[in-house]
MMTF fields as JSON, N, C-alpha, C and O atoms, coordinates in Angstrom:
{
  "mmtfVersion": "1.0.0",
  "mmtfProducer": "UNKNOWN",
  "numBonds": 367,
  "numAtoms": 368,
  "numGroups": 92,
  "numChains": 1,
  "numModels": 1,
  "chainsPerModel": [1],
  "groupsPerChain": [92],
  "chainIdList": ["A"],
  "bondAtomList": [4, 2, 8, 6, 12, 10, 16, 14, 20, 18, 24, 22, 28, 26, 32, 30, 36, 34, 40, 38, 44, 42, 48, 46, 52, 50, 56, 54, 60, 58, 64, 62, 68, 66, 72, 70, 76, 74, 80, 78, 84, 82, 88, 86, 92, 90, 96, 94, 100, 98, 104, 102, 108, 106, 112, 110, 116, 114, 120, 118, 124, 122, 128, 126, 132, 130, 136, 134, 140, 138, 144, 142, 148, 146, 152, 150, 156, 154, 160, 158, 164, 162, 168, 166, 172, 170, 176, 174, 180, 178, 184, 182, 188, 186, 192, 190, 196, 194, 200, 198, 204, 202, 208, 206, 212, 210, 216, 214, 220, 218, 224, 222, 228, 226, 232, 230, 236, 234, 240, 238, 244, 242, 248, 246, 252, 250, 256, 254, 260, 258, 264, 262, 268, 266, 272, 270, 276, 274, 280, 278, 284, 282, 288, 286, 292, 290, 296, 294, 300, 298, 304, 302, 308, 306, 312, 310, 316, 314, 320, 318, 324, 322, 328, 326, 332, 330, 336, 334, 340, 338, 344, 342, 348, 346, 352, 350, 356, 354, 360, 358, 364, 362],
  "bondOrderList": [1, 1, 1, 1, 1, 1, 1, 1, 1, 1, 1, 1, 1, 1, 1, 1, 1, 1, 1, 1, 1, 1, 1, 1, 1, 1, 1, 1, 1, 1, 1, 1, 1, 1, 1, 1, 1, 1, 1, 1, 1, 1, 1, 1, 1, 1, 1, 1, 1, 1, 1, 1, 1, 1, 1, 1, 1, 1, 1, 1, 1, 1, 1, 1, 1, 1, 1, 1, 1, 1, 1, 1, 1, 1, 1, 1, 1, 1, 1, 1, 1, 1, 1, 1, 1, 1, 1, 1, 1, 1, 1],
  "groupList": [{"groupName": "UNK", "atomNameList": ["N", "CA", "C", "O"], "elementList": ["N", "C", "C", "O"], "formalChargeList": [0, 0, 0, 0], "bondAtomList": [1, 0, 2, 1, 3, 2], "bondOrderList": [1, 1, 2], "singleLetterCode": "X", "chemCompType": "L-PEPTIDE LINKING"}],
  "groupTypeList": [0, 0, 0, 0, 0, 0, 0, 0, 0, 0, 0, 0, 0, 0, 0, 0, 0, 0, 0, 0, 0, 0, 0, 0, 0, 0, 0, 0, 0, 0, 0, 0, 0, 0, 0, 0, 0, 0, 0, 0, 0, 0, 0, 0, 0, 0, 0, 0, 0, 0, 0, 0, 0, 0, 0, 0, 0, 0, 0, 0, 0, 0, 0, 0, 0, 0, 0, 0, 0, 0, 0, 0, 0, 0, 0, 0, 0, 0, 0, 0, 0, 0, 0, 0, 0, 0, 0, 0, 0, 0, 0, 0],
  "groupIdList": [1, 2, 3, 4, 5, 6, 7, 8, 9, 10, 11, 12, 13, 14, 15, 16, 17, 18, 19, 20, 21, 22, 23, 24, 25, 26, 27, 28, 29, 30, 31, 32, 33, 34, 35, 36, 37, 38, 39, 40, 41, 42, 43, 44, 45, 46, 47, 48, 49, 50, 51, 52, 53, 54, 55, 56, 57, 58, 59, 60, 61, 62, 63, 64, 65, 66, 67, 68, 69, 70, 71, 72, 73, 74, 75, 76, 77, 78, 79, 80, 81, 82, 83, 84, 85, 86, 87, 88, 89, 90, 91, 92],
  "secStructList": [7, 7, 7, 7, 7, 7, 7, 7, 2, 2, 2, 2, 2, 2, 2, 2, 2, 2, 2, 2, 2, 2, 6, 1, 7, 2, 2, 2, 2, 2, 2, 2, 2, 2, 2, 2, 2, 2, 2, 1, 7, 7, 7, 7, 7, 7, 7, 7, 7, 7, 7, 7, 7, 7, 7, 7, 7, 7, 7, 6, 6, 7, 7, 6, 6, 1, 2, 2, 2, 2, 2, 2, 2, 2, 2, 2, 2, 2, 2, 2, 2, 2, 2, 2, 2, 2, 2, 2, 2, 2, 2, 7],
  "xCoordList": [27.716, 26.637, 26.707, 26.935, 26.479, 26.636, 25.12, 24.168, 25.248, 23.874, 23.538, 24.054, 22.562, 22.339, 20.911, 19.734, 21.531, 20.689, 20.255, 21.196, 18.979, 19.011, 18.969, 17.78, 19.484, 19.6, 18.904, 19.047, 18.049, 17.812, 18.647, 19.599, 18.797, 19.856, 20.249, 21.252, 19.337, 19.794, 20.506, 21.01, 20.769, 20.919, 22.156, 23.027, 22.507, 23.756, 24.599, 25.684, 24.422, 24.89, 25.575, 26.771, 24.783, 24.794, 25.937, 26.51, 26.107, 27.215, 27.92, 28.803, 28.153, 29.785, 30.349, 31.536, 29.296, 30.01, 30.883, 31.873, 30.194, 30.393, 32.104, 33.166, 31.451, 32.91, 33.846, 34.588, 33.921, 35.085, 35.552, 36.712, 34.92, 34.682, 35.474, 36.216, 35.267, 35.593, 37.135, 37.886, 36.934, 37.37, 37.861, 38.855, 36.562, 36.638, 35.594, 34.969, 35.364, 34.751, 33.379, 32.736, 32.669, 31.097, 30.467, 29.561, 31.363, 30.68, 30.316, 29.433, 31.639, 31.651, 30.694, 30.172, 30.556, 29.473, 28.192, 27.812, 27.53, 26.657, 26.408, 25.363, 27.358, 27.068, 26.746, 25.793, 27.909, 27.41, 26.254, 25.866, 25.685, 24.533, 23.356, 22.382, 23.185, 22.468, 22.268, 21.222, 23.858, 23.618, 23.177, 22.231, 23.735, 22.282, 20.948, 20.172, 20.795, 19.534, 18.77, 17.748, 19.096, 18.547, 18.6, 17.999, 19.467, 19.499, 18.703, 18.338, 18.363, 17.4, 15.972, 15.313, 15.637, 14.379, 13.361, 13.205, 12.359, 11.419, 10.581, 10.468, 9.75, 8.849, 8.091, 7.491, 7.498, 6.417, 5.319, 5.268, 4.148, 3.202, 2.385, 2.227, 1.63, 0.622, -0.701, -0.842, -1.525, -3.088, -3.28, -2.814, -4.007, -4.536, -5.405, -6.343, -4.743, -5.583, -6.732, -6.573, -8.264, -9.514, -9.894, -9.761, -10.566, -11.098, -12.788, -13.153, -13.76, -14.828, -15.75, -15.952, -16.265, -16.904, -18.809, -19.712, -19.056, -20.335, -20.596, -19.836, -21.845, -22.472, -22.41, -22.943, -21.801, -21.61, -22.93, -23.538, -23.744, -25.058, -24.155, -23.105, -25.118, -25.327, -25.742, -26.533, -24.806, -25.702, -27.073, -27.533, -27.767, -28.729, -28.933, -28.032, -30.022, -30.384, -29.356, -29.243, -28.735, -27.617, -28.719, -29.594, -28.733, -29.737, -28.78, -28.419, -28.384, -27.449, -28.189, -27.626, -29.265, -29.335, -29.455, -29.98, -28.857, -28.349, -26.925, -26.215, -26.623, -24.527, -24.272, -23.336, -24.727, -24.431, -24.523, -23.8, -25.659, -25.63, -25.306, -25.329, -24.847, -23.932, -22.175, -21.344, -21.971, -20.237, -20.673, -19.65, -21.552, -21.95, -22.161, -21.823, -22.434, -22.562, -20.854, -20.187, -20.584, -19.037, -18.109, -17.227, -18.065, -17.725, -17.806, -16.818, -18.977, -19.368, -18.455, -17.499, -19.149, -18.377, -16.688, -16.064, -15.899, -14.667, -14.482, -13.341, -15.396, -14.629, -15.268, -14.394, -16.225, -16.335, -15.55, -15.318, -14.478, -13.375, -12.571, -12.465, -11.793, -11.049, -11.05, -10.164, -12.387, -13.273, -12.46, -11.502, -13.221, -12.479, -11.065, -10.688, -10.489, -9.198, -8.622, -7.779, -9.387, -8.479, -8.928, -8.114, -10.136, -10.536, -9.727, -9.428, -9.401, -8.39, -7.525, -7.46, -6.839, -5.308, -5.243, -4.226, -6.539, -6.243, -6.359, -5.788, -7.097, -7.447, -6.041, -5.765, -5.242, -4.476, -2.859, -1.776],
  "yCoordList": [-5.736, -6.548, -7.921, -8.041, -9.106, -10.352, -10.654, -10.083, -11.97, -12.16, -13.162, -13.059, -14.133, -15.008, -15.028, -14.92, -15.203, -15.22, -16.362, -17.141, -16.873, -17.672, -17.771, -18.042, -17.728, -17.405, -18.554, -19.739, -18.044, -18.382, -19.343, -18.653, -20.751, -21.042, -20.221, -20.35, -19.534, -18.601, -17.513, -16.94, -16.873, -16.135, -16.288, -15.54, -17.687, -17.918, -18.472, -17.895, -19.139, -19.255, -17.761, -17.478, -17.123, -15.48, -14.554, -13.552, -14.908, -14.174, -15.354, -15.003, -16.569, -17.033, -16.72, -16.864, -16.253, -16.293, -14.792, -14.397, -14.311, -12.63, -12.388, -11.835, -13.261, -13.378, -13.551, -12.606, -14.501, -15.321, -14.434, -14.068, -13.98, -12.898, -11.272, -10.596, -10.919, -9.76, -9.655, -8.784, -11.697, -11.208, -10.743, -10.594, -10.676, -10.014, -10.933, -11.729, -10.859, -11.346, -11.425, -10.391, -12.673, -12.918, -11.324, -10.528, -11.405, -10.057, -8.351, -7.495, -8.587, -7.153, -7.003, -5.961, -8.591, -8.402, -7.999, -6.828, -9.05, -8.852, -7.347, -6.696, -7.097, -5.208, -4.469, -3.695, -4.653, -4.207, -4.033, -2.943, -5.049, -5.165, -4.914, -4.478, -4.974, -4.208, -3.183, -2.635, -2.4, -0.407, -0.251, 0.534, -1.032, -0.472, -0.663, -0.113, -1.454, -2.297, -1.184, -0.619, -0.968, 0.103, 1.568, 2.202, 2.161, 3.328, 3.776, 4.95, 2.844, 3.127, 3.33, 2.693, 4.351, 5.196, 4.25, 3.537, 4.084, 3.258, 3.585, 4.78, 2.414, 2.677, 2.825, 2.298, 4.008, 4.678, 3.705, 2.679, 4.311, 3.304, 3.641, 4.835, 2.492, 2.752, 2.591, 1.85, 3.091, 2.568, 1.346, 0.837, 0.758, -0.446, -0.468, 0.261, -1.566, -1.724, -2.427, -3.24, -1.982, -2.427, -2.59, -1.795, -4.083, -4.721, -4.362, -4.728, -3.676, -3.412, -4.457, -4.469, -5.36, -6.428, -6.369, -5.79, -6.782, -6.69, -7.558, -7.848, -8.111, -9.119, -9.084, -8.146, -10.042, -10.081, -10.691, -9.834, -11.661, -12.627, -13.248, -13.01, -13.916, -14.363, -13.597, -12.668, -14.412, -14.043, -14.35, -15.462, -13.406, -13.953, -15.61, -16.213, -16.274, -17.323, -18.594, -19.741, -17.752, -18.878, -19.588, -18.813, -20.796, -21.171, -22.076, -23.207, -21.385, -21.917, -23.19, -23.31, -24.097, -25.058, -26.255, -27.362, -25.74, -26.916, -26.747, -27.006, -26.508, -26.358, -27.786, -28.276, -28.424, -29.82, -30.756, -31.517, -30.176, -30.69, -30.686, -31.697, -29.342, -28.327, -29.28, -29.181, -29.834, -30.139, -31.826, -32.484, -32.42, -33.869, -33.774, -34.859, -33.188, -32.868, -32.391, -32.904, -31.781, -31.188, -32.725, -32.729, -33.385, -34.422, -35.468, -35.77, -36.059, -36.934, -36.464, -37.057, -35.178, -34.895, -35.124, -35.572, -34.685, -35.145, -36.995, -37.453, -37.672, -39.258, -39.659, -40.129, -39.509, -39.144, -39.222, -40.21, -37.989, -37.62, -38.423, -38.823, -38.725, -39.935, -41.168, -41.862, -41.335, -42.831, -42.967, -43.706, -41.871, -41.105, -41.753, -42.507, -41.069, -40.948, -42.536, -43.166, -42.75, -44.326, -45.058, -45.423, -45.187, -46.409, -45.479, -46.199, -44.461, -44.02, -45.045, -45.84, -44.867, -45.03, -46.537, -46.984, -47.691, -48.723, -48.997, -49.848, -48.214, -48.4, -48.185, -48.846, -47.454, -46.498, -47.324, -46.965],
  "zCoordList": [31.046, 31.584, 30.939, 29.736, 31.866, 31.25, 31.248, 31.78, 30.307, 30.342, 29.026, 27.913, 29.438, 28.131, 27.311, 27.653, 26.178, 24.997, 24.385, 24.228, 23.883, 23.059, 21.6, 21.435, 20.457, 19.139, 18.373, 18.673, 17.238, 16.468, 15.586, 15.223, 14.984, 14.43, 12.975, 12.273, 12.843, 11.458, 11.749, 10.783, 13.275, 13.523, 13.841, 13.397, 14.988, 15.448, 13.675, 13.615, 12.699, 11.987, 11.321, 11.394, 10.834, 10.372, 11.537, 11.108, 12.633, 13.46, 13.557, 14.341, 13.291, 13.651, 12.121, 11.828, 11.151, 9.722, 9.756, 9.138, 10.564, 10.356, 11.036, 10.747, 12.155, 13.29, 12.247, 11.981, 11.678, 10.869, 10.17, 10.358, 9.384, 7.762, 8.59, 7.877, 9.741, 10.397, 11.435, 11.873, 11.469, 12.255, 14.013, 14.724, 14.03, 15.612, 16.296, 15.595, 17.686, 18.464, 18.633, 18.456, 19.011, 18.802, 19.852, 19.605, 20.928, 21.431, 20.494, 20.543, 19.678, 19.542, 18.27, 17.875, 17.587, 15.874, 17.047, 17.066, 18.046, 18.417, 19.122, 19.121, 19.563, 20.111, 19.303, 19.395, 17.851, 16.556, 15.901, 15.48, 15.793, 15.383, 16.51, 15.897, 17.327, 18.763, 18.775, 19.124, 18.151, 18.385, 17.306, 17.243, 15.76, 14.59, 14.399, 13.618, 15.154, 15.064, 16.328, 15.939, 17.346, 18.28, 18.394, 19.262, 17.333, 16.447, 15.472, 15.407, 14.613, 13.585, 13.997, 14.819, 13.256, 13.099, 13.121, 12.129, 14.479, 13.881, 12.75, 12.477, 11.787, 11.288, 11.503, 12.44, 10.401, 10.593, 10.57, 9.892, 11.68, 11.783, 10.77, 10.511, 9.917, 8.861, 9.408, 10.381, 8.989, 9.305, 8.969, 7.95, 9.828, 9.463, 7.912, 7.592, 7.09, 6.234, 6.885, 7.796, 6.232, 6.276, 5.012, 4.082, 5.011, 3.729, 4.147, 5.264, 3.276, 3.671, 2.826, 1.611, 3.87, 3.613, 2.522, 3.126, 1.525, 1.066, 0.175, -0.749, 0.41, -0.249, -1.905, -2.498, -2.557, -4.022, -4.164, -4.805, -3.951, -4.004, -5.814, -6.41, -5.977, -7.486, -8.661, -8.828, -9.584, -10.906, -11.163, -10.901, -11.672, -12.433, -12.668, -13.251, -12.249, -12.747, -12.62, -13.054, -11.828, -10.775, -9.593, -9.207, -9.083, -8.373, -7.432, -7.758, -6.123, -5.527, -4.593, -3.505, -4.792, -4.231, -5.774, -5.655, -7.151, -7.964, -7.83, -8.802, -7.187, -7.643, -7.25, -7.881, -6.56, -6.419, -8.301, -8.943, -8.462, -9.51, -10.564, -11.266, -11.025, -11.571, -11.347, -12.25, -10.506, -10.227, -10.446, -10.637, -10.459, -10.728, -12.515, -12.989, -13.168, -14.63, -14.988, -15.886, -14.463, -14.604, -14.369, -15.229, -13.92, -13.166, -14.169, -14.839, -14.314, -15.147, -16.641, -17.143, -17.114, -18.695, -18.598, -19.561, -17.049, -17.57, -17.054, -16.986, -16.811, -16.386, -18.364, -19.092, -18.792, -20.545, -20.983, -21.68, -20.793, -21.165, -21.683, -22.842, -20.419, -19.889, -20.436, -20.934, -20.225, -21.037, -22.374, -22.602, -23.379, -24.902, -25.361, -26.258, -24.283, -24.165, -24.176, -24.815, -23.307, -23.12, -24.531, -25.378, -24.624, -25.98, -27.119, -28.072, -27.257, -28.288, -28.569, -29.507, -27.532, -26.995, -27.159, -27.689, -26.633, -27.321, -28.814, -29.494, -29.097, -30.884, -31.471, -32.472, -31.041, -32.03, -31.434, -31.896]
}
């Protein structure tokens, strides 16, 4: 049976190497690899993994309408930092 294919370029690379390396003809790697590839045992089907979804909420005395302010304090202490860092660096 004739008939055309379109290949992957990883794929057509991987059979002209094979050709070369074997040997033999782009038909016969590709038949080759057709009858093992359509021989083998499918795999076994697994169950679907399921992730079972549930509310973590907060810690204690976590107050999720300051987190803004919470990452503006976080924020500020490292441009501080930085600040530190630099008047070091000219002193020294």
């Amino acid at each position: 049976m004739r008939t055309t294919l379109t290949l992957d370029p990883d794929v057509a690379r991987t059979l002209k190497a094979r050709t070369a390396a074997q040997g033999v003809t782009l038909k016969q790697v590709v038949n080759d690899a057709l009858r093992r590839g359509l021989s083998a045992e499918p795999k076994t089907k697994r169950k679907p993994f399921r992730v079972m979804a549930r509310s973590l909420g907060l810690r204690p005395g976590i107050d999720p309408n300051k987190m803004n302010q919470l990452a503006d304090e976080l924020e500020d202490q490292a441009i501080l930092a930085v600040m530190k860092r630099y008047e070091r660096s000219k002193r020294g």
